[in-house]
LOBA-124404 format. One record per atom (N, C-alpha, C): residue in three letters; x, y, z. Coordinates in steps of 0.1 Angstrom, whole numbers, plus 5000, padded with zeros to 4 digits. Layout:
<atoms>
alaXYZ ...
</atoms>
This chain:
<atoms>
unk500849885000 unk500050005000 unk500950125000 unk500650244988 unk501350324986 unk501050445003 unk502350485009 unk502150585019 unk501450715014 unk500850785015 unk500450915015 unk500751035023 unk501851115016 unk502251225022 unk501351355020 unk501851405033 unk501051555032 unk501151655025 unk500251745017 unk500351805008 unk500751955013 unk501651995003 unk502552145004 unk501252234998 unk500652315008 unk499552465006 unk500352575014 unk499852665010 unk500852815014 unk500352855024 unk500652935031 unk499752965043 unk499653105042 unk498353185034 unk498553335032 unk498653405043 unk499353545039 unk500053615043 unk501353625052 unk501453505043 unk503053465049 unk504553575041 unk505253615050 unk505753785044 unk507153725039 unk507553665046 unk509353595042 unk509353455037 unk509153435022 unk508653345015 unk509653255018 unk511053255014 unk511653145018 unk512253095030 unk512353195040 unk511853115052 unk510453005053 unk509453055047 unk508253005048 unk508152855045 unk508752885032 unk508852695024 unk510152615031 unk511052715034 unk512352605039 unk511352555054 unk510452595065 unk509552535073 unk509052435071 unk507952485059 unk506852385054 unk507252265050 unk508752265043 unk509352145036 unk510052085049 unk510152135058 unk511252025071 unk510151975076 unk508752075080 unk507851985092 unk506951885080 unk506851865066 unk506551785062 unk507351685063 unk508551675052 unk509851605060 unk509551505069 unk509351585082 unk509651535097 unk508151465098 unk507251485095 unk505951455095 unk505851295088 unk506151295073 unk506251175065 unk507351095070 unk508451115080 unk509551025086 unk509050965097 unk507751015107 unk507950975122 unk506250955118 unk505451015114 unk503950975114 unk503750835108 unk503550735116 unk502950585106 unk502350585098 unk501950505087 unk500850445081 unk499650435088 unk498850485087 unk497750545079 unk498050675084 unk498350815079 unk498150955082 unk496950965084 unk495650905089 unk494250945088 unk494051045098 unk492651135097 unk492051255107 unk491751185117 unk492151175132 unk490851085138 unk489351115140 unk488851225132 unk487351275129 unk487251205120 unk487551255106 unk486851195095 unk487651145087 unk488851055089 unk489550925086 unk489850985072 unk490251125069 unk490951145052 unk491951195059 unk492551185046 unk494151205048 unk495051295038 unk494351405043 unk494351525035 unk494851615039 unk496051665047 unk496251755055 unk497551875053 unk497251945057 unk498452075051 unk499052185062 unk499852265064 unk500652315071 unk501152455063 unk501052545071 unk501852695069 unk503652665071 unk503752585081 unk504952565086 unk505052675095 unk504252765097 unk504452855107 unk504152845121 unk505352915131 unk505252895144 unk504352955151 unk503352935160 unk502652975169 unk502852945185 unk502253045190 unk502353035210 unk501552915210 unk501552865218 unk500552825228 unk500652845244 unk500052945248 unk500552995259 unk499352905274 unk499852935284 unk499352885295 unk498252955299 unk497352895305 unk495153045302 unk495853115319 unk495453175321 unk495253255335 unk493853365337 unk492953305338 unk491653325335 unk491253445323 unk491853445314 unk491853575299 unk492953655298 unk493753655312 unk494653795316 unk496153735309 unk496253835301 unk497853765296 unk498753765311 unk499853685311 unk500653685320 unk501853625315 unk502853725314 unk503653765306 unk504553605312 unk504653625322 unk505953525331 unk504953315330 unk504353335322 unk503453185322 unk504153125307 unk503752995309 unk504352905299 unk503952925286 unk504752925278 unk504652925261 unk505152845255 unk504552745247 unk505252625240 unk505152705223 unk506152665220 unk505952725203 unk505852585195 unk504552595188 unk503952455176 unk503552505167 unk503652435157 unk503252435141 unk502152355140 unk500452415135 unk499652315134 unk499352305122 unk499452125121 unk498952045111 unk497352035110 unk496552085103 unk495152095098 unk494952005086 unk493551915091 unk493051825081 unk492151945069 unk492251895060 unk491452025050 unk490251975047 unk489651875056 unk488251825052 unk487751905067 unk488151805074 unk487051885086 unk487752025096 unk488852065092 unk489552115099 unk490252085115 unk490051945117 unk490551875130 unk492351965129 unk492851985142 unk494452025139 unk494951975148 unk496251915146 unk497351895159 unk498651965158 unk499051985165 unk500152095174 unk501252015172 unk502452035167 unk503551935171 unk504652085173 unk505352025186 unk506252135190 unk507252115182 unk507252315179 unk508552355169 unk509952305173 unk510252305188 unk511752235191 unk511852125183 unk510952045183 unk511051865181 unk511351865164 unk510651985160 unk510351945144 unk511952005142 unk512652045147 unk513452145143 unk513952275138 unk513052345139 unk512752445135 unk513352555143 unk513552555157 unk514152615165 unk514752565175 unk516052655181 unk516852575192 unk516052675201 unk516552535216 unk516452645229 unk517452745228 unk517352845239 unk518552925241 unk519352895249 unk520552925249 unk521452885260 unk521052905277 unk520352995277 unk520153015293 unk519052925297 unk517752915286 unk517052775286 unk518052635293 unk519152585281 unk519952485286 unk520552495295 unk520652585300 unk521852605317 unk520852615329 unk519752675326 unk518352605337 unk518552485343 unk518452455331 unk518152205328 unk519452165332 unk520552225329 unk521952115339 unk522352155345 unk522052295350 unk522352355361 unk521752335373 
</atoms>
Protein backbone atom coordinates (compact mmCIF):
# COMPACT_ATOMS: atom_id res chain seq x y z
CA UNK A 1 0.00 0.00 0.00
CA UNK A 2 1.26 3.17 -1.37
CA UNK A 3 2.09 5.83 1.91
CA UNK A 4 0.40 9.09 1.53
CA UNK A 5 2.20 12.23 2.21
CA UNK A 6 1.01 15.45 3.24
CA UNK A 7 0.33 18.01 0.76
CA UNK A 8 2.50 21.41 0.44
CA UNK A 9 -0.50 24.58 0.57
CA UNK A 10 0.85 28.10 1.37
CA UNK A 11 -0.28 29.57 4.32
CA UNK A 12 -1.52 33.29 3.23
CA UNK A 13 -0.01 36.10 4.30
CA UNK A 14 2.99 34.58 4.89
CA UNK A 15 5.72 37.83 4.39
CA UNK A 16 9.32 35.85 4.20
CA UNK A 17 8.62 33.35 1.48
CA UNK A 18 11.64 31.44 1.79
CA UNK A 19 11.75 31.08 5.18
CA UNK A 20 8.24 30.05 4.80
CA UNK A 21 8.82 26.90 2.37
CA UNK A 22 12.27 26.05 3.90
CA UNK A 23 9.50 25.31 7.32
CA UNK A 24 6.75 23.75 5.44
CA UNK A 25 9.31 21.45 3.60
CA UNK A 26 11.16 20.15 7.08
CA UNK A 27 7.79 19.83 9.20
CA UNK A 28 6.47 17.75 6.19
CA UNK A 29 9.83 15.97 6.02
CA UNK A 30 9.64 15.31 9.75
CA UNK A 31 5.92 14.51 9.52
CA UNK A 32 6.16 11.74 6.49
CA UNK A 33 9.50 10.18 8.65
CA UNK A 34 7.87 9.67 12.21
CA UNK A 35 3.93 9.66 11.45
CA UNK A 36 2.87 5.78 10.64
CA UNK A 37 0.78 4.40 8.06
CA UNK A 38 -2.26 5.45 7.94
CA UNK A 39 -1.95 9.45 8.18
CA UNK A 40 -5.82 9.39 8.82
CA UNK A 41 -7.99 12.51 10.70
CA UNK A 42 -9.25 10.79 13.76
CA UNK A 43 -12.66 12.69 12.89
CA UNK A 44 -13.20 11.89 9.55
CA UNK A 45 -10.51 9.22 8.58
CA UNK A 46 -9.12 11.40 5.15
CA UNK A 47 -5.90 11.99 4.80
CA UNK A 48 -5.70 15.18 3.48
CA UNK A 49 -3.78 17.52 5.55
CA UNK A 50 -1.60 20.66 5.08
CA UNK A 51 0.58 23.13 7.14
CA UNK A 52 1.79 26.94 6.91
CA UNK A 53 4.85 25.61 8.56
CA UNK A 54 4.42 28.53 10.66
CA UNK A 55 5.22 28.87 14.43
CA UNK A 56 2.55 29.75 16.92
CA UNK A 57 2.35 30.30 20.98
CA UNK A 58 0.52 28.17 22.76
CA UNK A 59 0.52 29.93 25.93
CA UNK A 60 -0.68 28.81 29.52
CA UNK A 61 -4.86 30.38 30.17
CA UNK A 62 -4.83 32.51 33.53
CA UNK A 63 -8.36 33.23 33.54
CA UNK A 64 -8.20 35.65 29.89
CA UNK A 65 -5.44 37.87 31.57
CA UNK A 66 -2.24 37.58 29.58
CA UNK A 67 0.60 36.76 31.98
CA UNK A 68 3.63 37.62 30.63
CA UNK A 69 5.88 35.25 33.14
CA UNK A 70 3.36 31.77 32.18
CA UNK A 71 4.30 29.01 29.94
CA UNK A 72 4.63 29.22 26.05
CA UNK A 73 5.16 26.23 23.98
CA UNK A 74 5.92 27.19 20.35
CA UNK A 75 3.89 24.50 17.64
CA UNK A 76 3.22 24.30 14.11
CA UNK A 77 -0.42 23.14 13.44
CA UNK A 78 -1.09 20.41 11.13
CA UNK A 79 -4.86 20.91 9.76
CA UNK A 80 -6.97 18.19 8.09
CA UNK A 81 -8.55 20.17 5.02
CA UNK A 82 -11.78 18.23 5.24
CA UNK A 83 -13.03 18.82 8.65
CA UNK A 84 -10.54 21.13 9.91
CA UNK A 85 -9.55 18.66 12.99
CA UNK A 86 -5.61 20.20 13.94
CA UNK A 87 -2.69 18.95 15.94
CA UNK A 88 0.14 20.90 17.36
CA UNK A 89 3.50 19.30 17.12
CA UNK A 90 6.20 21.26 19.02
CA UNK A 91 8.54 23.54 16.91
CA UNK A 92 11.72 22.28 19.06
CA UNK A 93 10.99 18.57 18.07
CA UNK A 94 10.32 19.38 14.39
CA UNK A 95 13.38 21.39 14.27
CA UNK A 96 12.71 24.39 13.45
CA UNK A 97 14.14 26.11 16.49
CA UNK A 98 16.80 25.74 19.16
CA UNK A 99 16.44 26.37 22.93
CA UNK A 100 18.45 29.18 24.08
CA UNK A 101 21.41 28.76 25.97
CA UNK A 102 20.06 30.06 29.29
CA UNK A 103 16.96 27.67 28.64
CA UNK A 104 19.91 24.80 28.55
CA UNK A 105 21.77 26.03 31.67
CA UNK A 106 18.29 25.97 33.75
CA UNK A 107 18.11 22.01 32.85
CA UNK A 108 21.92 21.15 33.92
CA UNK A 109 22.31 23.52 36.07
Amino acid sequence: MEKKKMTDRKSPGETIKGLAEYRRQRVMNWLNEKWPIPQSCPICRRKDWSTGGTIHELREFHSGSFFAAGSVFPVVPIVCNFCGYTLFFNAFKLGLIEHSKKEGEKKNG
